[in-house]
PDB file of N, CA, C and O in Angstrom:
ATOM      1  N   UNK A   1      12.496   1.833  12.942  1.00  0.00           N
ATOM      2  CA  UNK A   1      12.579   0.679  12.063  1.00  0.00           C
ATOM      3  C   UNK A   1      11.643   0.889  10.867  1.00  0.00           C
ATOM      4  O   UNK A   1      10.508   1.341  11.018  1.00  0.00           O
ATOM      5  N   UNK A   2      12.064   0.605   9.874  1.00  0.00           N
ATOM      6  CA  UNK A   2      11.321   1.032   8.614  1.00  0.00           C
ATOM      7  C   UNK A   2      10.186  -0.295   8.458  1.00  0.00           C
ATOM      8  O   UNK A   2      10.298  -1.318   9.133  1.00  0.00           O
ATOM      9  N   UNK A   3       9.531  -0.163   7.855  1.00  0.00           N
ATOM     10  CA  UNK A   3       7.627  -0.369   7.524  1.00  0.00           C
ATOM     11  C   UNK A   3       8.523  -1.779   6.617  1.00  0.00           C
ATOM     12  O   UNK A   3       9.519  -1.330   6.051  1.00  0.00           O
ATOM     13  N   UNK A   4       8.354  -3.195   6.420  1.00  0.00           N
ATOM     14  CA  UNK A   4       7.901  -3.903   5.371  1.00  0.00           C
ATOM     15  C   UNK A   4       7.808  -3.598   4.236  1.00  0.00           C
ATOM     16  O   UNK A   4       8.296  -2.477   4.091  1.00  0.00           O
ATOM     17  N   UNK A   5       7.376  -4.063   3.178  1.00  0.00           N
ATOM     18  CA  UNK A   5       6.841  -3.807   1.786  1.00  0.00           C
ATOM     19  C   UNK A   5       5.710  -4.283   2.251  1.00  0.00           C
ATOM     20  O   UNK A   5       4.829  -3.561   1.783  1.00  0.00           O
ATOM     21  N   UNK A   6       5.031  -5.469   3.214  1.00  0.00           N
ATOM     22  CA  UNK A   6       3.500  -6.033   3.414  1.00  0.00           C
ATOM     23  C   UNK A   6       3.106  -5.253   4.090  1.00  0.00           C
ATOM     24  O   UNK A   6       2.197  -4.702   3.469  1.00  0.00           O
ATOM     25  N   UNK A   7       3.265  -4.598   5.513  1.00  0.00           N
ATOM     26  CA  UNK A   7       2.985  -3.449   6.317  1.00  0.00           C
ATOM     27  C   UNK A   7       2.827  -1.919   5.449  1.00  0.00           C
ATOM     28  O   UNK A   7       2.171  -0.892   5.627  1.00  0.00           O
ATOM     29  N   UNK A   8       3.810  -2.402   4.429  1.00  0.00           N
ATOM     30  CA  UNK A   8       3.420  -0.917   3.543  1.00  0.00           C
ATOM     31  C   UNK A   8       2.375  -1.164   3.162  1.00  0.00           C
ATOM     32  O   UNK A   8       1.440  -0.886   3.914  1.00  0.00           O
ATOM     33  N   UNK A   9       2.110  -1.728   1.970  1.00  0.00           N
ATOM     34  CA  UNK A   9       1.193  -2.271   0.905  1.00  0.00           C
ATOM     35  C   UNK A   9      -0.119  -2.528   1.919  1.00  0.00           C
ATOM     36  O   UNK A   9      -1.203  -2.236   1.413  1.00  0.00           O
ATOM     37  N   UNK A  10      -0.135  -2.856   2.798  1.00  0.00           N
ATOM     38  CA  UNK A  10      -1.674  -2.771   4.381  1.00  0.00           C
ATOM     39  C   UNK A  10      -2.040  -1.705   4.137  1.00  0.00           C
ATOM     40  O   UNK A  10      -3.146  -1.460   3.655  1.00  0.00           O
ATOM     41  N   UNK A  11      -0.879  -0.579   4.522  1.00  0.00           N
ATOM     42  CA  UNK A  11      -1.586   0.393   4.978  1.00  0.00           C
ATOM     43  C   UNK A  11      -1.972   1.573   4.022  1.00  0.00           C
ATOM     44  O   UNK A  11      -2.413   2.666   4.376  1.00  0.00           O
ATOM     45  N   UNK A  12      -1.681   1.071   2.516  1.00  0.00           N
ATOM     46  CA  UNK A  12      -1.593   1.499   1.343  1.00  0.00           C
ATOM     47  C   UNK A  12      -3.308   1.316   1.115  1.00  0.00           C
ATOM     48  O   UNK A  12      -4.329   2.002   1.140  1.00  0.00           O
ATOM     49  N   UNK A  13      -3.026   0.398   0.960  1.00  0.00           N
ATOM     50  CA  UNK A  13      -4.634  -0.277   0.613  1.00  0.00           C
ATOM     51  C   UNK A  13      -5.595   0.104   1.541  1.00  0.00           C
ATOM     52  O   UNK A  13      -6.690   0.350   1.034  1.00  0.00           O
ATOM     53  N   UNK A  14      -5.531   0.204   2.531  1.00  0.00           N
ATOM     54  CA  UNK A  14      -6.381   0.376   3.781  1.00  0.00           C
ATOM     55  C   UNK A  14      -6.485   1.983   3.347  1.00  0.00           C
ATOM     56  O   UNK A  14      -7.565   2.548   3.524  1.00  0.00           O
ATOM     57  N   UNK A  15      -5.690   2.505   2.943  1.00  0.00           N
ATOM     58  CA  UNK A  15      -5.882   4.003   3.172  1.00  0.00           C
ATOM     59  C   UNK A  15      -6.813   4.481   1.611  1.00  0.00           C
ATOM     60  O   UNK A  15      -7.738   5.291   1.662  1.00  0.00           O
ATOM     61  N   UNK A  16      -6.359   3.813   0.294  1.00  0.00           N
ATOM     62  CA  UNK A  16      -7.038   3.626  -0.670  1.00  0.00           C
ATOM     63  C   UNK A  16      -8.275   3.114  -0.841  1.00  0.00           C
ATOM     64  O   UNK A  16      -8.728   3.300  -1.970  1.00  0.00           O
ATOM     65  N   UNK A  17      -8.925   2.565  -0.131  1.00  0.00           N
ATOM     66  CA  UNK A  17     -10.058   2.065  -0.018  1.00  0.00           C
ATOM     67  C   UNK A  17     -10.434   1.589   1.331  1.00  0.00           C
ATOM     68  O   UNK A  17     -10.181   0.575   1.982  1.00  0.00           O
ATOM     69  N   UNK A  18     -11.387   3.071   1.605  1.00  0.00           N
ATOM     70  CA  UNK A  18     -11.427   3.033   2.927  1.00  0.00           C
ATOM     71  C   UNK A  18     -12.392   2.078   3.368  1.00  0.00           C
ATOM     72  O   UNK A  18     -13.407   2.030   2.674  1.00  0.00           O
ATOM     73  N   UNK A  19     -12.319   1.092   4.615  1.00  0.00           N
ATOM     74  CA  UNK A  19     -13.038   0.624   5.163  1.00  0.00           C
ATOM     75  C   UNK A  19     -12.870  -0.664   4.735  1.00  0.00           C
ATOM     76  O   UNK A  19     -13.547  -1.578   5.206  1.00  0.00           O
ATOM     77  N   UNK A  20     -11.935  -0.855   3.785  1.00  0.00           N
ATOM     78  CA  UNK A  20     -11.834  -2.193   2.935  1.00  0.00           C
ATOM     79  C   UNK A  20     -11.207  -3.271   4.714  1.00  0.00           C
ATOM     80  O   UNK A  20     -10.871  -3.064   5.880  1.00  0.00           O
ATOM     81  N   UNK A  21     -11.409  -4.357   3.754  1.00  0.00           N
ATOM     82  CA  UNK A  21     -10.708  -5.524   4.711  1.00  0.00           C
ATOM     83  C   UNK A  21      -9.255  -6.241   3.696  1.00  0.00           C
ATOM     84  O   UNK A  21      -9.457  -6.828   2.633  1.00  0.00           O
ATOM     85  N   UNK A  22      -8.124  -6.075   4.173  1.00  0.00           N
ATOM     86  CA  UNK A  22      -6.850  -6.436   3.582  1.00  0.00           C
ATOM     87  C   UNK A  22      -6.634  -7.561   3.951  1.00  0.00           C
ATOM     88  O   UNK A  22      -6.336  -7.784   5.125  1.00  0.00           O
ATOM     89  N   UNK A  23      -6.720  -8.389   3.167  1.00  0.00           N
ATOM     90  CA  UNK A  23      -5.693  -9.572   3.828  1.00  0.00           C
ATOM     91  C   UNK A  23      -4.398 -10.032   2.742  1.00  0.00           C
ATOM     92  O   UNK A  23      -4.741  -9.655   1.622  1.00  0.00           O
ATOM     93  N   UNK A  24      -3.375 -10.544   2.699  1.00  0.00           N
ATOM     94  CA  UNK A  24      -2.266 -10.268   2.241  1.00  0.00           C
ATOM     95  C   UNK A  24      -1.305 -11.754   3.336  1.00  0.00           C
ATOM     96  O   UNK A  24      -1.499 -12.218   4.460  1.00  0.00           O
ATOM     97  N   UNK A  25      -0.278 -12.041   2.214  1.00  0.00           N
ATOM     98  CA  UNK A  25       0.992 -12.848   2.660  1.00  0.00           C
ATOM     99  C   UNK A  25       1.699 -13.328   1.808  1.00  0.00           C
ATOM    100  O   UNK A  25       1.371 -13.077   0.648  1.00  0.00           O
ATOM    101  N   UNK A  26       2.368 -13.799   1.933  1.00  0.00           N
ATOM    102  CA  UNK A  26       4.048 -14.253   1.080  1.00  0.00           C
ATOM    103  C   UNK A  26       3.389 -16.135   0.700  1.00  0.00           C
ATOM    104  O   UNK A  26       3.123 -17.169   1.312  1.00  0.00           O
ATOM    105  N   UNK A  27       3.404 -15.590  -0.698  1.00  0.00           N
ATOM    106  CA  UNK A  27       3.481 -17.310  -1.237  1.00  0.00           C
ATOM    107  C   UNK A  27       4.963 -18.169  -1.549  1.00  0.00           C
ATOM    108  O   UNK A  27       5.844 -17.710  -2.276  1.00  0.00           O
ATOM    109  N   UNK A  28       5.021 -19.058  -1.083  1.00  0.00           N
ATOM    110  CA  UNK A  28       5.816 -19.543  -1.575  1.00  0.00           C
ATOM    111  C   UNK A  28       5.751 -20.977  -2.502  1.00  0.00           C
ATOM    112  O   UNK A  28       4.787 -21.742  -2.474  1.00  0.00           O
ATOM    113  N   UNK A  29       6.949 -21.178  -3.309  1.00  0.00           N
ATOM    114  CA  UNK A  29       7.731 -20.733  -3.217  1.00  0.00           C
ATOM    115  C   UNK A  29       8.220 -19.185  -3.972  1.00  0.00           C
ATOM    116  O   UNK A  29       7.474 -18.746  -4.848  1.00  0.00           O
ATOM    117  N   UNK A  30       9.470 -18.401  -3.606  1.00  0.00           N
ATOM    118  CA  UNK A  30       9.518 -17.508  -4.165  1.00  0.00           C
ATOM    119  C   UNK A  30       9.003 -16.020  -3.178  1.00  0.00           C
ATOM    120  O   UNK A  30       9.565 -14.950  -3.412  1.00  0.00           O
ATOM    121  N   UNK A  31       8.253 -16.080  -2.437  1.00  0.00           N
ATOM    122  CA  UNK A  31       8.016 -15.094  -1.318  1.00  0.00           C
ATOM    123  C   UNK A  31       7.441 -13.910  -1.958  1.00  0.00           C
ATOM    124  O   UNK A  31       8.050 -12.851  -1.802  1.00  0.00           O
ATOM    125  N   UNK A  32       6.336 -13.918  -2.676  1.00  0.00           N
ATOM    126  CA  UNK A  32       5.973 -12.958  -3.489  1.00  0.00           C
ATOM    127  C   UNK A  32       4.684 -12.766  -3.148  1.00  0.00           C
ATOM    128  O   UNK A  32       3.910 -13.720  -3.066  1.00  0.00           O
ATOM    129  N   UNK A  33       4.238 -11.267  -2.864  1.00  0.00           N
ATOM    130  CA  UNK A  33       2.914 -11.228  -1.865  1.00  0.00           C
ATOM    131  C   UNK A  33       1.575 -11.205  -2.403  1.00  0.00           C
ATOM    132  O   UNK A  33       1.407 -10.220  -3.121  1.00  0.00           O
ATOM    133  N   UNK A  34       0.767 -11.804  -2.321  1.00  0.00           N
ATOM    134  CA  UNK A  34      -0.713 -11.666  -2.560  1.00  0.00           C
ATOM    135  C   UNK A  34      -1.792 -11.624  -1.816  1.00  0.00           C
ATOM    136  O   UNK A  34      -1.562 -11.302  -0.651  1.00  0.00           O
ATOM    137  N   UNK A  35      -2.779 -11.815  -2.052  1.00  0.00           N
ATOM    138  CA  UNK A  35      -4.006 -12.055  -1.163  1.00  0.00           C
ATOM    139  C   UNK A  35      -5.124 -11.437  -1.704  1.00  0.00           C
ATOM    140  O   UNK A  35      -5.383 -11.608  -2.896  1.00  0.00           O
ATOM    141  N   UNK A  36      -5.721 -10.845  -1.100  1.00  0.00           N
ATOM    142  CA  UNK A  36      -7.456  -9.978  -1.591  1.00  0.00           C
ATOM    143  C   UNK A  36      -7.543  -8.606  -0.986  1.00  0.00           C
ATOM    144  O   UNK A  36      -6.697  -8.058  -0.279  1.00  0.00           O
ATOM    145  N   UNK A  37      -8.546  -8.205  -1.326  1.00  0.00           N
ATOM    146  CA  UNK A  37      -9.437  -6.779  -0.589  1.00  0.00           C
ATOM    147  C   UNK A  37     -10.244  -7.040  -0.924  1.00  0.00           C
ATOM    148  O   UNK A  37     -10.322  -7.669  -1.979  1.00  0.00           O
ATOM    149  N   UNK A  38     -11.646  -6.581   0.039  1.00  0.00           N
ATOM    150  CA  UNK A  38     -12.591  -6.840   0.041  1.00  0.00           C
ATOM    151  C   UNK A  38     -13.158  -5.613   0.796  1.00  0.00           C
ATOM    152  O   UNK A  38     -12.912  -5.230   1.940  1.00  0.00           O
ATOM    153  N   UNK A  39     -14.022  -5.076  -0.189  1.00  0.00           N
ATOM    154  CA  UNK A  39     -14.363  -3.268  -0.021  1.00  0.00           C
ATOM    155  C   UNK A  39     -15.938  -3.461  -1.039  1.00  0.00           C
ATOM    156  O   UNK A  39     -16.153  -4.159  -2.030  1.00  0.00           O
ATOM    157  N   UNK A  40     -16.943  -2.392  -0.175  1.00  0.00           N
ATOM    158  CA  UNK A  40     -18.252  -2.607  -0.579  1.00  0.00           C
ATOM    159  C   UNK A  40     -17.995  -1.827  -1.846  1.00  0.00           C
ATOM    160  O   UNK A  40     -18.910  -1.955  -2.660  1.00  0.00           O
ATOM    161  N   UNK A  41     -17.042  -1.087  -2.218  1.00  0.00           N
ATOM    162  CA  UNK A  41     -16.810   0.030  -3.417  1.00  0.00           C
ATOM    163  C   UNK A  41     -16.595  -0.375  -4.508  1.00  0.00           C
ATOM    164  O   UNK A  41     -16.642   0.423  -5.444  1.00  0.00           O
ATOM    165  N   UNK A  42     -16.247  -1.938  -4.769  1.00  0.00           N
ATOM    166  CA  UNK A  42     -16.087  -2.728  -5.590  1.00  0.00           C
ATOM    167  C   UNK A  42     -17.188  -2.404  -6.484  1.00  0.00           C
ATOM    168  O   UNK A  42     -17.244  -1.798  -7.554  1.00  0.00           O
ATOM    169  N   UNK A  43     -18.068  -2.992  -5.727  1.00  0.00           N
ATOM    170  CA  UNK A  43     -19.593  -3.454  -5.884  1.00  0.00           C
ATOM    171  C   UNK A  43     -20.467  -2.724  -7.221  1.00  0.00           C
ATOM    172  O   UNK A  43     -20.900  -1.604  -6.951  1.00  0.00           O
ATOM    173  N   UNK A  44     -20.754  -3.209  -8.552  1.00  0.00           N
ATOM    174  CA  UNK A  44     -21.044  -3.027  -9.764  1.00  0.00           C
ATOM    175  C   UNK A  44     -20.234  -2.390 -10.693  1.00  0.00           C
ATOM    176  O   UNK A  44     -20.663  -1.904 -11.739  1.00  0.00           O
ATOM    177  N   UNK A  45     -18.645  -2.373 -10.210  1.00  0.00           N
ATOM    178  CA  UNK A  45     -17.763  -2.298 -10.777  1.00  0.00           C
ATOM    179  C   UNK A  45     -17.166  -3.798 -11.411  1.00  0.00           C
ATOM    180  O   UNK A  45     -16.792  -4.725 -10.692  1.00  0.00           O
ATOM    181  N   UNK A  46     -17.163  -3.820 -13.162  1.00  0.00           N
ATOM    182  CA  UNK A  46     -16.381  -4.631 -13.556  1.00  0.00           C
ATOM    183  C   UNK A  46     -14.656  -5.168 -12.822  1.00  0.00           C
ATOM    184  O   UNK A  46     -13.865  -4.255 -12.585  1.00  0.00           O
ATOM    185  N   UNK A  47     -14.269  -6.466 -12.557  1.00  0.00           N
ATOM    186  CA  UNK A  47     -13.463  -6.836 -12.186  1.00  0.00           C
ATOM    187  C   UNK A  47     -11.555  -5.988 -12.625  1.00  0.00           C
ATOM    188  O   UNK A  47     -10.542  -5.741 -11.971  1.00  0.00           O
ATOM    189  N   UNK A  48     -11.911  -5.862 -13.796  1.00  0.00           N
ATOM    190  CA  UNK A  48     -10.720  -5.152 -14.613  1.00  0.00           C
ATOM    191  C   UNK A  48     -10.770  -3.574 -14.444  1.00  0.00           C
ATOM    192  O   UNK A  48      -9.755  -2.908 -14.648  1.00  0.00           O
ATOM    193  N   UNK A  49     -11.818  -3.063 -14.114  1.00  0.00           N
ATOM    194  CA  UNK A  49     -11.857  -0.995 -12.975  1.00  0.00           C
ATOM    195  C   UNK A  49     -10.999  -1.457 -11.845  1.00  0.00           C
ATOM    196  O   UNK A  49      -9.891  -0.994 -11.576  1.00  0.00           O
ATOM    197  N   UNK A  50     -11.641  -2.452 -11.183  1.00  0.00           N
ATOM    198  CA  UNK A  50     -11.216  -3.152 -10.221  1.00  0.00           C
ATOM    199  C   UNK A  50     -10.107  -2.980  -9.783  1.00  0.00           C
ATOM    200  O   UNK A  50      -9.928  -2.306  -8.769  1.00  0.00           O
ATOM    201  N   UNK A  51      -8.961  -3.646 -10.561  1.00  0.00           N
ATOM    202  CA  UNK A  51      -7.655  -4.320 -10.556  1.00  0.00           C
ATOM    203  C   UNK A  51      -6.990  -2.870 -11.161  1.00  0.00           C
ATOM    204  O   UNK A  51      -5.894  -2.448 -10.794  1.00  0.00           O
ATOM    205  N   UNK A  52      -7.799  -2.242 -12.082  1.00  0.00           N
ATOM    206  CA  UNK A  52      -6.642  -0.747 -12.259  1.00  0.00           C
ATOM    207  C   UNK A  52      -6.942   0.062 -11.354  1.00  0.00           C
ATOM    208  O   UNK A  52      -6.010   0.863 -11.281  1.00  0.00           O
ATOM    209  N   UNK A  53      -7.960   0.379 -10.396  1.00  0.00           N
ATOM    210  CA  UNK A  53      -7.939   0.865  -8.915  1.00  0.00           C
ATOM    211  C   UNK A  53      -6.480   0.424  -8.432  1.00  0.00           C
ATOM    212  O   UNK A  53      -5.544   1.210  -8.579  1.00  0.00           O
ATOM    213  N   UNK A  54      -6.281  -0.880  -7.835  1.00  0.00           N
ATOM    214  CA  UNK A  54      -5.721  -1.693  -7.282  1.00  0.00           C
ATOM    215  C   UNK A  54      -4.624  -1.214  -7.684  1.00  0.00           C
ATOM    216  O   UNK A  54      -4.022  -0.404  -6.977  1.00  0.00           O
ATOM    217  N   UNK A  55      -4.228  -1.539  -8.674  1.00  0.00           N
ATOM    218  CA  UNK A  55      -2.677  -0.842  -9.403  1.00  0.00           C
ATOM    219  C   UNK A  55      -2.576   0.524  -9.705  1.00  0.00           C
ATOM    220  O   UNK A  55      -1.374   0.665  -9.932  1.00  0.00           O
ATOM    221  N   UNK A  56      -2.915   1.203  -9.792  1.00  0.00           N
ATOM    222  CA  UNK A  56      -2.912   2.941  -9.619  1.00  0.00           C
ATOM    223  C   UNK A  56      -2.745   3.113  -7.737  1.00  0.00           C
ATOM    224  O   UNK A  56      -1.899   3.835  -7.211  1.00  0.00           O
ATOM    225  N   UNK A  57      -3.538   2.454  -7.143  1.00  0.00           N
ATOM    226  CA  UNK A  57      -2.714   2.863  -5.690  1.00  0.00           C
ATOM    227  C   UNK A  57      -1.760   2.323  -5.348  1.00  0.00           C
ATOM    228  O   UNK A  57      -1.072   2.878  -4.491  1.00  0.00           O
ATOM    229  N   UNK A  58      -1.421   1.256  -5.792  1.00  0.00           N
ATOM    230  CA  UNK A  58      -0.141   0.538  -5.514  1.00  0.00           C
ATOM    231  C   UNK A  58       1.278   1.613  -6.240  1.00  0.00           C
ATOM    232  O   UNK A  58       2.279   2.123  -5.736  1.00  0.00           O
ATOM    233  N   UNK A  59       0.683   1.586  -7.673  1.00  0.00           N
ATOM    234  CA  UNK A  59       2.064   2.134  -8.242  1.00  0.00           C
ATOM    235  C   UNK A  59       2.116   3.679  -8.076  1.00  0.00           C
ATOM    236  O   UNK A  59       2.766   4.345  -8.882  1.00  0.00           O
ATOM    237  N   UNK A  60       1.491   4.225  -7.115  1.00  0.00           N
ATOM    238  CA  UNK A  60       1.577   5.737  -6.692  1.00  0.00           C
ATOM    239  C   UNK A  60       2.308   5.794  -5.441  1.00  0.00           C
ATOM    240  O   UNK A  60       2.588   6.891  -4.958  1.00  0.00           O
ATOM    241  N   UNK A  61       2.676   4.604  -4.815  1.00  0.00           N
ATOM    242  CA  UNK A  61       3.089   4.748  -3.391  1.00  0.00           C
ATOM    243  C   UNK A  61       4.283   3.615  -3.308  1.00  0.00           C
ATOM    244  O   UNK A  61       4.911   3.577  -2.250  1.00  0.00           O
ATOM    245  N   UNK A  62       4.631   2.705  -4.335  1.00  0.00           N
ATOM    246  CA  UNK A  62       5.559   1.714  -4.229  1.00  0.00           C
ATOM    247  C   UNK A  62       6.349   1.639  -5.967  1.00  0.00           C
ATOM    248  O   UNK A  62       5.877   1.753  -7.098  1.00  0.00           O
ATOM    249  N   UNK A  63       7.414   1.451  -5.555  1.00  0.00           N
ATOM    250  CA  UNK A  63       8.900   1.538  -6.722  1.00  0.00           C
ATOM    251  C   UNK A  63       8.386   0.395  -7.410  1.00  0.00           C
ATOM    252  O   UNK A  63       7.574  -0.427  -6.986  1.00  0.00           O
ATOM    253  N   UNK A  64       9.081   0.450  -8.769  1.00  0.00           N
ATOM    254  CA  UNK A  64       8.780  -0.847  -9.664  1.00  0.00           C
ATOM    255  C   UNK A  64      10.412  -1.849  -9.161  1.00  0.00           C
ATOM    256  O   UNK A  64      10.674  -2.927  -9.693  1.00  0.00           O
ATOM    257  N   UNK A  65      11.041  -1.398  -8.409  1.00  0.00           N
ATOM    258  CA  UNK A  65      11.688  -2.311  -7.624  1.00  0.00           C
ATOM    259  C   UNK A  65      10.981  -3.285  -6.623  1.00  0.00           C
ATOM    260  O   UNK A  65      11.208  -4.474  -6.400  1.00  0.00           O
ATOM    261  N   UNK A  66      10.225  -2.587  -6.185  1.00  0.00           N
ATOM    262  CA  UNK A  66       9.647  -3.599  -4.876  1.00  0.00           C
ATOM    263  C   UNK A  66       7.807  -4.053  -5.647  1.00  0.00           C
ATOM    264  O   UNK A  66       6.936  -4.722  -5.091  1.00  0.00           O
ATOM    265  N   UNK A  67       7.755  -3.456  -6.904  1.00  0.00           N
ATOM    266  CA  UNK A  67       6.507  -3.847  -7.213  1.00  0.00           C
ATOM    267  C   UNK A  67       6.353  -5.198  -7.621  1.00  0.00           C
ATOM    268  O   UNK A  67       5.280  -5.763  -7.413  1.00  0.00           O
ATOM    269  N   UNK A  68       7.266  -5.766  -8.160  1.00  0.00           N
ATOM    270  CA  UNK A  68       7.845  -6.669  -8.621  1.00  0.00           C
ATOM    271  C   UNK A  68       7.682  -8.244  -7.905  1.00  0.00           C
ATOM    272  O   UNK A  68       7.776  -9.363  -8.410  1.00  0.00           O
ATOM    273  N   UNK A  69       7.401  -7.804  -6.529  1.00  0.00           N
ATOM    274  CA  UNK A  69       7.554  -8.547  -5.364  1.00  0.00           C
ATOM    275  C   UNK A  69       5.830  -8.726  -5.071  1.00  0.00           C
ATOM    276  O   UNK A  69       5.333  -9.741  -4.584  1.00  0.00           O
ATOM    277  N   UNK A  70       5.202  -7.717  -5.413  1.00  0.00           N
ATOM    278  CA  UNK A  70       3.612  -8.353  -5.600  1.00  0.00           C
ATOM    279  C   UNK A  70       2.911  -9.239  -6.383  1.00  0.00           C
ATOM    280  O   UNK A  70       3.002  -9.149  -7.607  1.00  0.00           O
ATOM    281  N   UNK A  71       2.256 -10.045  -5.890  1.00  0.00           N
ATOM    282  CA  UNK A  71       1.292 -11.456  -7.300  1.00  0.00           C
ATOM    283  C   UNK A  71       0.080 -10.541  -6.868  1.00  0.00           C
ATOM    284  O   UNK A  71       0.032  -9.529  -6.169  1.00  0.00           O
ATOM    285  N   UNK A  72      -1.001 -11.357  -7.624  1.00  0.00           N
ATOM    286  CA  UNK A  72      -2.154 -11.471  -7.478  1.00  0.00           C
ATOM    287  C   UNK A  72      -2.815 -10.946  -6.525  1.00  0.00           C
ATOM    288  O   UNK A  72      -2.768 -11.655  -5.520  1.00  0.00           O
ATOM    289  N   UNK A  73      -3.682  -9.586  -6.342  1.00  0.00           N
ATOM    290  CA  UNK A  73      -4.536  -9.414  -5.131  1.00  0.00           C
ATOM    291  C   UNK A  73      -5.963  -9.081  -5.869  1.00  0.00           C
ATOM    292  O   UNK A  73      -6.276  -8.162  -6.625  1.00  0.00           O
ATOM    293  N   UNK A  74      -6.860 -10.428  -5.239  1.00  0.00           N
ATOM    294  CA  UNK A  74      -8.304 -10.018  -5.707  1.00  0.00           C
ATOM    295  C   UNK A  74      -8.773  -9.111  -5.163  1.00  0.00           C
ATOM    296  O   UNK A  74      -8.425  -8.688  -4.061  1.00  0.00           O
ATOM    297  N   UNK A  75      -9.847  -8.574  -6.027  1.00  0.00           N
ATOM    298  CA  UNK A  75     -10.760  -7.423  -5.222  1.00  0.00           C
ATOM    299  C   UNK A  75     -12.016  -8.165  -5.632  1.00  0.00           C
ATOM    300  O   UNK A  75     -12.442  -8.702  -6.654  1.00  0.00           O
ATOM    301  N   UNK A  76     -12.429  -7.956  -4.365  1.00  0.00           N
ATOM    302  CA  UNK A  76     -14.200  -8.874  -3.861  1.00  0.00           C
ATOM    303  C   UNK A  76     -14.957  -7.439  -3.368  1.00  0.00           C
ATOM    304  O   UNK A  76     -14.558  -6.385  -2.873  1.00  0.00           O
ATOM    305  N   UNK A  77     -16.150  -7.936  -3.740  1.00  0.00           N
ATOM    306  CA  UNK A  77     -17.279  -7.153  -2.828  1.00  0.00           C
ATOM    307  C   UNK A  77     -17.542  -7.941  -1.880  1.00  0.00           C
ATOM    308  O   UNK A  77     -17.055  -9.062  -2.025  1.00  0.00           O
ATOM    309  N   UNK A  78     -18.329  -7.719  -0.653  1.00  0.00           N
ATOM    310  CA  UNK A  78     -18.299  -8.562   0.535  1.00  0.00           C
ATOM    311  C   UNK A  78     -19.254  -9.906   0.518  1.00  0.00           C
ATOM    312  O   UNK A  78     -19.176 -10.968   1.137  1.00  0.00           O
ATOM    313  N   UNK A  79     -20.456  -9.259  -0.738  1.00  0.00           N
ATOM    314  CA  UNK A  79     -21.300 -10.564  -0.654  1.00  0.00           C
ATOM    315  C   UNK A  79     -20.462 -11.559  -1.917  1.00  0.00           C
ATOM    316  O   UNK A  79     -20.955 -12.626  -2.284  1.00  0.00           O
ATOM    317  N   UNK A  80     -19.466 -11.153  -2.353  1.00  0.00           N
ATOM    318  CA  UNK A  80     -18.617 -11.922  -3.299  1.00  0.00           C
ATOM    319  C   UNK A  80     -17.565 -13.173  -2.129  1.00  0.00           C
ATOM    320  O   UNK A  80     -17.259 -14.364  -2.079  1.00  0.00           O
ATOM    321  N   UNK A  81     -17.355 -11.852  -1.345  1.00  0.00           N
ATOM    322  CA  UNK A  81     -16.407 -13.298  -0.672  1.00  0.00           C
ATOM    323  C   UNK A  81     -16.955 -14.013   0.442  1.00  0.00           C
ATOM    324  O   UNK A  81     -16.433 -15.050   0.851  1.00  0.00           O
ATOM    325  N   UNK A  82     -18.218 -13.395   1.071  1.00  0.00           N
ATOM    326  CA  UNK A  82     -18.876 -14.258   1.543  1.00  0.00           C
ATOM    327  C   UNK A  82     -19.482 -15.485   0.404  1.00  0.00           C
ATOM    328  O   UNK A  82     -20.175 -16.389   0.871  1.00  0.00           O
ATOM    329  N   UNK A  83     -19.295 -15.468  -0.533  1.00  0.00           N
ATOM    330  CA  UNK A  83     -19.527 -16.733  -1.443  1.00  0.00           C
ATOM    331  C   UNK A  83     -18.954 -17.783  -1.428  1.00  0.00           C
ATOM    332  O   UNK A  83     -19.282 -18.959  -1.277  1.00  0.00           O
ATOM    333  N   UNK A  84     -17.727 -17.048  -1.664  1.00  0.00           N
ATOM    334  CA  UNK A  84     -16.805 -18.092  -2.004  1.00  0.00           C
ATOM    335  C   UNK A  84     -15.736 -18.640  -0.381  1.00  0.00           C
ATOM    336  O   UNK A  84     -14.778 -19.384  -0.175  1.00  0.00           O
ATOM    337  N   UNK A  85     -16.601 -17.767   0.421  1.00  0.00           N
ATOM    338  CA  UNK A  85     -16.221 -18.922   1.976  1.00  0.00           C
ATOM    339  C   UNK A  85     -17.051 -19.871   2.131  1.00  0.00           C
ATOM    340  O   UNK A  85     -16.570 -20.935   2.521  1.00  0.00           O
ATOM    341  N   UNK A  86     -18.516 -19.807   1.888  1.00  0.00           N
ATOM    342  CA  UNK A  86     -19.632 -20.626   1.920  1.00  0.00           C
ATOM    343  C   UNK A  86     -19.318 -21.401   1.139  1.00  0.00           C
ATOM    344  O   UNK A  86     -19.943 -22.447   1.313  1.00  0.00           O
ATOM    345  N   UNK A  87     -18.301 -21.464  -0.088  1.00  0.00           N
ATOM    346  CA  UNK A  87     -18.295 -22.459  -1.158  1.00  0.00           C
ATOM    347  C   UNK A  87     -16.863 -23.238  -0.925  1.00  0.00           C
ATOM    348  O   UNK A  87     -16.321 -23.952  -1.768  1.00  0.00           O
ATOM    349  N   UNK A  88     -16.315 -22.924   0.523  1.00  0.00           N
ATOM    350  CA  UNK A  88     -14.861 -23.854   0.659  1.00  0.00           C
ATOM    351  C   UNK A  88     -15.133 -24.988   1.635  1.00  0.00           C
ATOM    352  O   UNK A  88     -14.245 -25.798   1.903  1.00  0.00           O
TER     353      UNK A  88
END
């Protein structure tokens, strides 16, 4: 049985930034996937290195057919998203 596009994109990320924590799911409406990573490698990297990390591993391993189908995935450092849990 073939892999998801979310099971892909896991194990994409997971493998791109090792040790990271993935979390990921389908917003709706519209079913279009987002979520975060949260990887210490972030860490004194501007937000926008960040996000072209993020998209250079994505668009090396997934079609602009199915890319299409991704929103928004933040990238946090860990004392970043431990922040903003303390702050919900």
């Amino acid at each position: 049985m073939a892999a998801t596009l979310m099971q892909r994109l896991r194990q994409i990320l997971a493998s791109a930034f090792d040790g990271a924590e993935v979390s990921l799911r389908r917003h709706q409406p519209g079913g279009r996937i987002g979520g975060s990573i949260t990887w210490e490698g972030f860490e004194g990297k501007p937000q926008i290195d960040r996000q072209v990390e993020l998209r250079r591993a994505i668009n090396e391993h997934v079609g602009p057919e199915e890319r299409v189908q991704v929103s928004f995935i933040l990238t946090l450092t860990p004392a970043e998203q431990s922040a903003m849990a303390e702050a919900t």
